[in-house]
C-alpha positions in Angstrom: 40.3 78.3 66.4 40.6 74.5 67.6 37.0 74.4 67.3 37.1 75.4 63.7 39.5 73.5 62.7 37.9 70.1 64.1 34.8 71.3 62.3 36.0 71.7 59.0 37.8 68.2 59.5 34.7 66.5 60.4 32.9 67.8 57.1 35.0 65.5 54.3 33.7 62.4 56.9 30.3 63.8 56.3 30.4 63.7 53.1 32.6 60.3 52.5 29.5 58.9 54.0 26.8 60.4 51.9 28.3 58.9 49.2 29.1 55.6 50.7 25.6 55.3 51.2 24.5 56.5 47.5 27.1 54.1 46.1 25.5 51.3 47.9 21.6 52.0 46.7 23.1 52.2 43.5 24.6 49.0 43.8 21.2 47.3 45.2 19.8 48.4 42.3 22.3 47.2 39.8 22.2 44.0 41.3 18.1 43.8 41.4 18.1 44.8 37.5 20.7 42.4 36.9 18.4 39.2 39.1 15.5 40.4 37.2 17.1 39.9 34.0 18.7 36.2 35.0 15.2 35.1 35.8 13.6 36.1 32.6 16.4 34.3 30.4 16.7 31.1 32.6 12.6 31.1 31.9 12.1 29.3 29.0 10.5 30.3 25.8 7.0 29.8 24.7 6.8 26.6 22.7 6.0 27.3 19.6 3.6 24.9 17.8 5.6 23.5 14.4 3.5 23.6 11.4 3.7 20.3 9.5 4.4 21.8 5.7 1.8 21.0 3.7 2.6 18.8 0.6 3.5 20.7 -2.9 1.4 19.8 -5.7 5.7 18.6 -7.7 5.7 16.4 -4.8 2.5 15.2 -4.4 3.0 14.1 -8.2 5.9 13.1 -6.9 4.6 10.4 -4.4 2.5 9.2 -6.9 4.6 8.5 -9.6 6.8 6.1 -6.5 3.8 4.8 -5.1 2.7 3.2 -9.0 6.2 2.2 -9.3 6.5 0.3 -6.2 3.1 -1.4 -7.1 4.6 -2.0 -10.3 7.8 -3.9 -9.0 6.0 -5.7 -6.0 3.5 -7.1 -8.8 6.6 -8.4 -11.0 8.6 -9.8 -8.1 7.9 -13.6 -8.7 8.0 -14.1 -4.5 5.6 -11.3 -3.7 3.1 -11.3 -6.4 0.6 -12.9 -4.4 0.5 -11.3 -1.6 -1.7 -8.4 -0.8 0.5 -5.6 0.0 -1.0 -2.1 0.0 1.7 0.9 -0.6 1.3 4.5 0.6 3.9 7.4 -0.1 3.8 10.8 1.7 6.5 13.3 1.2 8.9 10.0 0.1 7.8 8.4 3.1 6.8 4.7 2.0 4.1 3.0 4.2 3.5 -1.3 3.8 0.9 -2.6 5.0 -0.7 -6.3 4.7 0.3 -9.9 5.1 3.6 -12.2 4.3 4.2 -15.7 4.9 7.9 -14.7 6.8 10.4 -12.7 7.9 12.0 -12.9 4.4 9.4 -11.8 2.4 8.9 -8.7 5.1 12.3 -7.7 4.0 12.3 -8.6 0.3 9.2 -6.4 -0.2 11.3 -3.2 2.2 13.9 -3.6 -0.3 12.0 -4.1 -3.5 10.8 -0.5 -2.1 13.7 1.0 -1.5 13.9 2.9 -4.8 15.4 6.2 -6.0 13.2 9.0 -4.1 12.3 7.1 -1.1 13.4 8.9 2.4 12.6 6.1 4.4 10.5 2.3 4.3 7.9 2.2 7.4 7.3 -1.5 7.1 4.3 -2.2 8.9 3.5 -5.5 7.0 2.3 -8.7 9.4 3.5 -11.8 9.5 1.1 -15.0 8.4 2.5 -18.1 8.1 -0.8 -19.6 7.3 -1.4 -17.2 4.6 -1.1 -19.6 1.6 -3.7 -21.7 3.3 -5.8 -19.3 3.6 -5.4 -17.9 -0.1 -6.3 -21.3 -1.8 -9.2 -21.7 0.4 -10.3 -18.3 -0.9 -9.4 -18.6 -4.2 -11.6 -22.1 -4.3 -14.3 -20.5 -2.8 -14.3 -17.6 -5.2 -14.1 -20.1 -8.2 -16.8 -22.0 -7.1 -19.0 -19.2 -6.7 -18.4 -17.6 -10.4 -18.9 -21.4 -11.3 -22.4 -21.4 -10.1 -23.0 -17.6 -10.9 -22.2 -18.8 -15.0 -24.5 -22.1 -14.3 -27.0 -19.6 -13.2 -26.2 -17.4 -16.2 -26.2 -19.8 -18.8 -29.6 -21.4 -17.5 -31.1 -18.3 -17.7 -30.0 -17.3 -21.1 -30.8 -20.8 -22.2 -34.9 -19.7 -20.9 -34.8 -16.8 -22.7 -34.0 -18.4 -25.8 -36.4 -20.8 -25.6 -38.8 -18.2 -24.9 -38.0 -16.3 -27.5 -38.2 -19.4 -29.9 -41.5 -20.1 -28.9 -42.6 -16.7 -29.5 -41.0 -16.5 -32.5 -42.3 -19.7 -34.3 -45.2 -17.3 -34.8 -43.8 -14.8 -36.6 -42.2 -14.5 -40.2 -39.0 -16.6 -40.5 -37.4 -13.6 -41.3 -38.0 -12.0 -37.7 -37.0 -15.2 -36.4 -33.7 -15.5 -38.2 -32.7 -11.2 -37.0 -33.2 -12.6 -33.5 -30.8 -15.4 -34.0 -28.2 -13.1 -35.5 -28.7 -10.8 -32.4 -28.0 -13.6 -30.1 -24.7 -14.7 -32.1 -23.6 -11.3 -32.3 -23.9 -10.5 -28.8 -22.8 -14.0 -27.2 -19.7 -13.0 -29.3 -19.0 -10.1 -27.4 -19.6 -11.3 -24.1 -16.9 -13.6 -25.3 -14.6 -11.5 -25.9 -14.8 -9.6 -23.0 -14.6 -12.0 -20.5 -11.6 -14.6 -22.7 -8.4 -13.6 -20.5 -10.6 -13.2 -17.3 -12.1 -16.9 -18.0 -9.1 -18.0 -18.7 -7.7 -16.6 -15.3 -10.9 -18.1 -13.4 -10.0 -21.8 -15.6 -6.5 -22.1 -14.5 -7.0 -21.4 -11.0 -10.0 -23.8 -10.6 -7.6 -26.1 -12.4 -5.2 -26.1 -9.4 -8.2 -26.7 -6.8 -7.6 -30.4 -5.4 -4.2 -30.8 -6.4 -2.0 -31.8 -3.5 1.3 -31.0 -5.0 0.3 -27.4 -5.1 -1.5 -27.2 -1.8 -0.1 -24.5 0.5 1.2 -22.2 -2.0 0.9 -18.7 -3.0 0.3 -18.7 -7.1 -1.2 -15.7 -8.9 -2.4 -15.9 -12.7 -2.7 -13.5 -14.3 -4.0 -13.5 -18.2 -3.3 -10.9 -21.5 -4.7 -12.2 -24.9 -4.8 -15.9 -23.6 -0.8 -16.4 -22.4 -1.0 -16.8 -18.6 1.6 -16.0 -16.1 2.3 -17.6 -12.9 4.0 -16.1 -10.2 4.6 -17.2 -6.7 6.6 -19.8 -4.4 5.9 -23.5 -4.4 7.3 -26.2 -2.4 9.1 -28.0 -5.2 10.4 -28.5 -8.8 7.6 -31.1 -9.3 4.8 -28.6 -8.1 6.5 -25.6 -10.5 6.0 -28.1 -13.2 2.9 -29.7 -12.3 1.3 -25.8 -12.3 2.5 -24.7 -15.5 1.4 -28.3 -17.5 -2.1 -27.7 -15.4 -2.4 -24.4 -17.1 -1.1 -25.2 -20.5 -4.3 -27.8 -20.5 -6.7 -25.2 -20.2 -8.9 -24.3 -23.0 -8.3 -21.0 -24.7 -4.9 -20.8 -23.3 -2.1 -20.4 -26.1 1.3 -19.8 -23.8 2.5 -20.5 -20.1 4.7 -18.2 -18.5 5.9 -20.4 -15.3 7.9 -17.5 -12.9 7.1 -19.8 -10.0 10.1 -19.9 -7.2 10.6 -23.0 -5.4 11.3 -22.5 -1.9 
């Protein structure tokens, strides 16, 4: 009976451990399942590659419309007019890019740009402080040659005719005098195309030499014979001295003088 009695009591230890033991795998398990799932959130993602948006034709019209309106008000600032300054808009993104004389005309052309529509100015515009020196020597080059290009020009028309007079001295005076009219006619359109940008070439040959204007940044620009000058100069004197230069050009009628002295 004692013998019974100790094995029935021996049977709830049996079993306590049994499930003890299941309890335990069960909990190694748990555990695993929940490492598992720690490692795969602490990994991180896979980088996704961003896809730069591609430009709607409203705001490609968009960028245009800023980019000719910045052009626009560089071109009419008095200070900046001569300077070549390139403009590039990309989803309102302004991009300069060329030369200024200094640090202040860097800024004054990020600001003339800062308009309505514009995210943000990348100014990327270098500085030259020899850049007026540079232009005039250009500009004097560039006159000179169009100088000898219309010497070559007019010598060559002026062989022509004389060709064509010698031919025509055999030949009915009528036929002679259609010629004539021909050449009239169309020496008076090659004169009217080319008034405003003679004009422009005139003046600015006209400041070639002049000391007082040496070093500066003019541009000249010319619409049915009234020129416009715009740029900085050193002084009142040399303000002055460009516009009465300009005024004694033939063909010109009216002198706008937006020169800054600075």
């Amino acid at each position: 009976m004692n013998a019974g009695m100790n094995a029935r009591r021996e049977r709830p230890a049996t079993f306590t451990s049994s499930r003890w033991g299941n309890a335990m795998t069960l909990k190694k398990h748990v555990l695993s399942v929940a490492l598992v799932g720690a490692v795969l959130v602490a990994m991180p993602a896979p980088m996704a590659t961003a896809a730069v948006p591609a430009a709607t034709p409203a705001a490609a019209d968009a960028d245009d419309a800023l980019q000719s309106r910045i052009e626009k008000d560089l071109k009419k600032n008095s200070v900046l007019a001569p300077r070549d300054i390139d403009v590039d808009v990309k989803q309102g993104v302004v991009t300069l890019t060329g030369s200024v004389r200094d640090a202040s005309e860097k800024a004054r052309a990020a600001k003339v740009a800062t308009i309505r529509g514009v995210a943000r100015v990348d100014n990327r515009l270098e500085i030259n402080p020899n850049i007026d020196r540079s232009k005039v020597e250009t500009a004097a080059q560039k006159t000179k040659e169009g100088l000898n290009k219309a010497v070559d020009a007019t010598a060559g028309a002026a062989e022509k005719t004389k060709e064509g007079v010698v031919k025509g001295l055999g030949k009915a005076e009528e036929g002679v005098g259609k010629a004539a009219d021909k050449t009239a006619e169309a020496t008076a359109k090659a004169a009217d195309k080319t008034t405003d940008a003679g004009v422009t070439t005139r003046v600015k040959a006209s400041f070639t030499g002049e000391k007082l204007l040496q070093d500066t940044a003019i541009d000249v620009e010319t619409a049915d014979r009234v020129v416009t000058l715009r740029g900085t100069v050193g002084s009142n004197e040399a303000r002055m001295r460009a516009g009465e230069l300009a005024s004694r050009v033939d063909g010109v009628t009216k002198v706008v003088n937006n020169l800054v002295v600075r």
